[in-house]
C-alpha positions, 0 to 999 in steps of 0.5 A, a space after each residue: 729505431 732511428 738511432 739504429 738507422 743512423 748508427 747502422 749507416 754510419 757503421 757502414 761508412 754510408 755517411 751522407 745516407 746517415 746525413 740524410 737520415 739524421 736531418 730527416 728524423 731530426 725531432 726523433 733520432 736525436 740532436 747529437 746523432 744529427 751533429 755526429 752525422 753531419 760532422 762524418 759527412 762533411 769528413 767523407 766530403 772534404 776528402 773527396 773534394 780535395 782530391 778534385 781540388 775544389 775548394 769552395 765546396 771544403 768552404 761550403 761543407 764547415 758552413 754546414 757544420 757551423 749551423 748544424 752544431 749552432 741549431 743543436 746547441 740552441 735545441 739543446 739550451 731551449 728544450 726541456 724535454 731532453 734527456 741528461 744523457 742526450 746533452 752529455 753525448 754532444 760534444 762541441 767541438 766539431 766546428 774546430 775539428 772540421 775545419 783542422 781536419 780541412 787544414 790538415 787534408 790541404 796541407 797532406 796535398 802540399 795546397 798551401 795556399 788554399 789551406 793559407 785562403 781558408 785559415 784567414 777566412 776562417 781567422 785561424 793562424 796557418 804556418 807552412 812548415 818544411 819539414 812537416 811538408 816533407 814529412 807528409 810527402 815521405 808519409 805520401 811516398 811509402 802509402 801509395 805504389 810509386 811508378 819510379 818503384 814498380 818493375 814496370 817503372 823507369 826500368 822497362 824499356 819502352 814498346 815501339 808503337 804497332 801502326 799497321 792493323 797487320 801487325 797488330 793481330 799478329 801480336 794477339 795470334 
């Protein structure tokens, strides 16, 4: 029944309420869940807070990652009660792909300098390479609607501005 629970709010794109789930029926949903969990959670924040530019919370999500896959893999050693298929569902390379997901988010916004400050926290090599920022900035370009491209852009002229209350219900007659 938890591993419903957790897979259903997963399946939903609820992943913080999967998180907490997953942390709260720890001993019975499974340690894998639990990692996977945590690990959509941490994808879910750090796309949020790189928008808001808030670097230290990336910092503070990829800690969390490092100890919930630390606690798991150490259940996992330890424990003799867990299933073959439990042990073979745990993939460990969340810690990794947190913290290349992280680099990448920081590097698609052009924050090179954070993704540099987080690399050499981390003790990764980061590179910034033109055309992979220009690239980006293209990718950027044809995803979102530019003002220049709407018809409501560059090319409309701009109203005058109503100062007199008259005039503005006038507008609306």
């Amino acid at each position: 029944a938890v591993h419903r629970l957790v897979d259903s709010a997963s399946d939903q794109h609820q992943y913080r309420q999967a998180d907490a789930f997953a942390t709260q029926f720890y001993d019975y949903g499974g340690r894998s869940r639990y990692a996977e969990a945590r690990l959509m959670h941490a994808y879910d924040t750090i796309t949020k807070v790189v928008t808001r530019r808030q670097y230290p919370l990336v910092e503070r999500q990829v800690e969390r990652i490092d100890s919930a896959f630390a606690r798991v893999k150490a259940d996992l050693e330890e424990s003799a009660a867990v299933s073959e298929d439990e042990r073979q569902r745990f993939d460990s390379s969340g810690p990794a792909d947190v913290r290349n997901f992280a680099l990448l988010r920081l590097q698609e916004i052009g924050e090179h300098d954070a993704a540099h400050r987080l690399a050499r926290i981390w003790g990764w090599d980061y590179s910034y390479d033109e055309e992979e920022a220009a690239r980006f900035a293209k990718a950027r370009r044809a995803r979102y609607l530019q003002w220049e491209d709407s018809e409501a852009g560059a090319h409309a002229p701009v109203p005058a501005l109503i100062s007199d209350p008259k005039v503005l219900l006038q507008e609306f007659k």
